[in-house]
N, C-alpha and C positions, 0 to 999 in steps of 0.2 A: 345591263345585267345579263349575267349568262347562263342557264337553267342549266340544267343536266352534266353542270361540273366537272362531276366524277365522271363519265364514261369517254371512248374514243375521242368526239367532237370538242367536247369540254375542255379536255385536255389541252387537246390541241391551240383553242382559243387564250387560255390561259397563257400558253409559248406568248400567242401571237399580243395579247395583253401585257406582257414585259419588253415588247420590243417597240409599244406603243403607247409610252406613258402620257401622252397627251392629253387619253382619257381616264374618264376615271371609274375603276372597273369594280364590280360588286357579282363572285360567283355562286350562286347557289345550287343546292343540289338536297334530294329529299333526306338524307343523313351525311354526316362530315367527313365518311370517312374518302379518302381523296389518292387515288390509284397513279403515283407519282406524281402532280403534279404543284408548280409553284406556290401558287396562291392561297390563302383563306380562303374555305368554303364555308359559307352560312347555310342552317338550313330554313327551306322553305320549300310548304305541299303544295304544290301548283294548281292538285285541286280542293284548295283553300281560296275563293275569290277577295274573304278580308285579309285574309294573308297576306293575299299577294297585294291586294290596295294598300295597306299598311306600309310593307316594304319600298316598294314605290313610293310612298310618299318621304317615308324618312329619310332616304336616299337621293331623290330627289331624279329618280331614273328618266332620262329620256328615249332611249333604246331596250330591247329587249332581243335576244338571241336565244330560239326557244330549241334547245340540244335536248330538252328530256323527250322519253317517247318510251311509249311498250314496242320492244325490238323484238320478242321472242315471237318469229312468225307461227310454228307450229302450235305454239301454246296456247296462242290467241284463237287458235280454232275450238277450243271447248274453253275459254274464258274471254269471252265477246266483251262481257260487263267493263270489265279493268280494262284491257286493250280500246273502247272507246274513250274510257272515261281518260286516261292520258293519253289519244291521240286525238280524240279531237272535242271533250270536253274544257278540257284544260288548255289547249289553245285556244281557243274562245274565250275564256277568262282572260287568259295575256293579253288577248288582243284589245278585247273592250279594255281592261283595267288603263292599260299606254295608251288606247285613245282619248279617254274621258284627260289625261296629262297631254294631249297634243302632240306625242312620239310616236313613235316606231316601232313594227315588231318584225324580224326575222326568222320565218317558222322554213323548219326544215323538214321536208317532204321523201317522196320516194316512187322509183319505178314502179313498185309495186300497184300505181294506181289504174297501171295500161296492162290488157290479159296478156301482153306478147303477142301476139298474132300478128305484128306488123313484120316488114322488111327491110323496112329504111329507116333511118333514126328518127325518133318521135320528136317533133317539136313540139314546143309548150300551149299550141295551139290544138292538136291531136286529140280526139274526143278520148274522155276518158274511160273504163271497163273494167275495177280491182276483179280479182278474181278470189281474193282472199278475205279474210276478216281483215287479215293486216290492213290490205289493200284497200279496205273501205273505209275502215276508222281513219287511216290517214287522209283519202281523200274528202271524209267527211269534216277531218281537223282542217284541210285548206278552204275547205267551204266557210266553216262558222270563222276562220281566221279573215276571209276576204267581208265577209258580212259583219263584222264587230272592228272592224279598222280597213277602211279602203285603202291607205298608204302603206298596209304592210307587204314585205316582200317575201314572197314563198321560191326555196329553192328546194329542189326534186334532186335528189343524187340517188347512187345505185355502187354495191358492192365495197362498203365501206372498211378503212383499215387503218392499223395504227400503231404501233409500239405501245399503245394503252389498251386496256384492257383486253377481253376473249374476241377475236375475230380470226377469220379463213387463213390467213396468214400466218398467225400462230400454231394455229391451230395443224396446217400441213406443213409445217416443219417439225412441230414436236412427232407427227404423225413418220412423217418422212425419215428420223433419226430412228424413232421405235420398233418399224415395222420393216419388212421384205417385200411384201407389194399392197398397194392402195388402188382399189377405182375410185374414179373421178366424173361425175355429168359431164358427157363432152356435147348433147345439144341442146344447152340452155346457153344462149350467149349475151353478153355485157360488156360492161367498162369497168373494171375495178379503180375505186377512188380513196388514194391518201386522202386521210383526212387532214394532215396538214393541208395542201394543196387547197382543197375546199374554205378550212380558217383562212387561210389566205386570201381567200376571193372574198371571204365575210367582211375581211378587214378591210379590203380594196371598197368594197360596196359603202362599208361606213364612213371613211377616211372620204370618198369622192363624193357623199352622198345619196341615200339609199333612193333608188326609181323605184314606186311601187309597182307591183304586177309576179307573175311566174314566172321563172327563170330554172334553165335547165343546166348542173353541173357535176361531173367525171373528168377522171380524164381522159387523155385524145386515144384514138385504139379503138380495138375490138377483139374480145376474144371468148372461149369457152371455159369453165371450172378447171377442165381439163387443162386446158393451155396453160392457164393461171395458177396452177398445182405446178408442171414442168416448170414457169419459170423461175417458179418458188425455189426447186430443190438447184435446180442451175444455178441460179445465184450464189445460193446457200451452200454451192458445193457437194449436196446430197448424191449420193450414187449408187447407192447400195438399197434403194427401195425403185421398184416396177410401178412405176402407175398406168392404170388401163381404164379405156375411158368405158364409160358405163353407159346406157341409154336412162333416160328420166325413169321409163316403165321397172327399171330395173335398180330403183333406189326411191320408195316410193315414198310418200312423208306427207302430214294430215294437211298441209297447206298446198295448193298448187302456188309454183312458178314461172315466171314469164318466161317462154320461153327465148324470147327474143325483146330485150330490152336497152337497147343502143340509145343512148341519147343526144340529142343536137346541140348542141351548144353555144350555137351563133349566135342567140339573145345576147349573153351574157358577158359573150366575149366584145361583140360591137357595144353594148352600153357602157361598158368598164372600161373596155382597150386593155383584154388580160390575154397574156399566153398560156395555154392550158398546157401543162406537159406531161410526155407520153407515157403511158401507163407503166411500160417495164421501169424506162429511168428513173421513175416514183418510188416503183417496187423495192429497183436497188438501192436507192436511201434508204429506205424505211428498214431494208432488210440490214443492211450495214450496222446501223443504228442500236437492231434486236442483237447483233454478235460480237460488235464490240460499244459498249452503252457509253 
């Protein structure tokens, strides 16, 4: 079962569930309505725990791939309530409901759970420090996820994108066609992550058998918003809009961000035996994709 459907991941998983009919897949999402993608979407409140035991059973679910989440990080700083209750209420329910059946859950996590302050890429070992509401409800969802199911697998990603719905992608190209100059954070740095690529890795983890534990995945690279804007419009051809990079103090917004949130990824790739690939060549599928569908 695939929780959060409708949005970027979901989406994606759905691709990656038609090219994997082995299994047999059940997408849900809190309403039906389904932002291009293949499948039948059911719905189901996640945080409903008869709900979700209900579904599970009729279904007969042995996996769980938990894609829903409260993503609006600013938001969540004057709506704590909702931002916990589905980031880490409601993986707690998934989690216990698939244990009590003897499965699996794959909860999907986020940078956001380290302040940035480091230098070197975080491994999945790195003590943790949200610095946000985001950033705690999530880390507080991988807690009550590890504590209601020991064999579930938590993956942490960072700067997520997709041909589905609203993300940075879209968003600096509509931006970039519209406008004659745009700033951009040039020092908050990351990995920006296709979400295919990430489906990808969910499917490799399932197909070969899911290891429980934390796991760190983006793709390979390092760069800034800034960078990640330039190679937006390059690709895209964009030429007629200025981007200038900005300092953080000078774009300021109710959530802090990491400023530095690189992640390691050699858990992931030595347990799997996956090649992670590099962030632009990602970019430029993904970006191809949006201009010619």
């Amino acid at each position: 079962m695939v929780t959060g459907a409708c949005g970027q991941l979901g989406n994606e998983m759905q691709l990656q569930a038609a090219a994997n009919p082995q299994h047999r897949w059940f997408f849900t999402d809190v309403s039906c309505a389904v932002d291009g993608g293949m499948s039948a979407v059911a719905p189901l409140d996640i945080t409903d725990p008869a709900a979700i035991d209900t579904f599970l059973q009729q279904h007969a679910i042995d996996i769980i791939v938990n894609c829903a989440a409260y993503t609006a990080v600013d938001r969540a700083e004057s709506d704590p309530e909702k931002a916990h209750l589905l980031n880490a209420t409601a993986p707690g329910y998934l989690a216990a409901a698939i244990n009590r059946r003897g499965g699996h859950l794959i909860q999907i996590s986020t940078d956001y759970v380290f302040d940035g302050t480091a230098h070197t890429p975080y491994t999945e070992d790195c003590p943790t420090c949200p610095a946000s509401v985001y950033g705690h409800t999530k880390l507080a969802g991988e807690e009550a996820v590890l504590a209601d199911n020991p064999s579930a697998m938590i993956i942490r990603t960072a700067w997520l994108y997709s041909r589905f719905g609203n993300n940075f992608v879209k968003t600096m190209l509509r931006l970039g066609r519209e406008k004659d100059s745009l700033g951009v954070i040039f020092d908050q740095i990351g990995t920006p992550t296709y979400a295919r690529d990430l489906a990808a890795a969910i499917m490799t983890a399932i197909n070969q058998g899911i290891q429980p534990g934390i796991y760190h995945f983006s793709n390979e690279g390092v760069c800034s918003w800034y960078d990640f804007t330039k190679a937006i419009h390059r690709i895209a051809g964009i030429t007629t809009c200025h981007v200038r990079p900005l300092h953080t103090a000078e774009y300021p917004t109710p959530a802090a961000r990491p400023h530095y949130s690189v992640l390691d990824k050699t858990k992931i790739k030595q347990t799997y035996s996956i090649e992670i690939p590099y962030w632009e060549d990602s970019l430029r599928e993904c970006i191809q994709e949006l201009i010619n569908p």
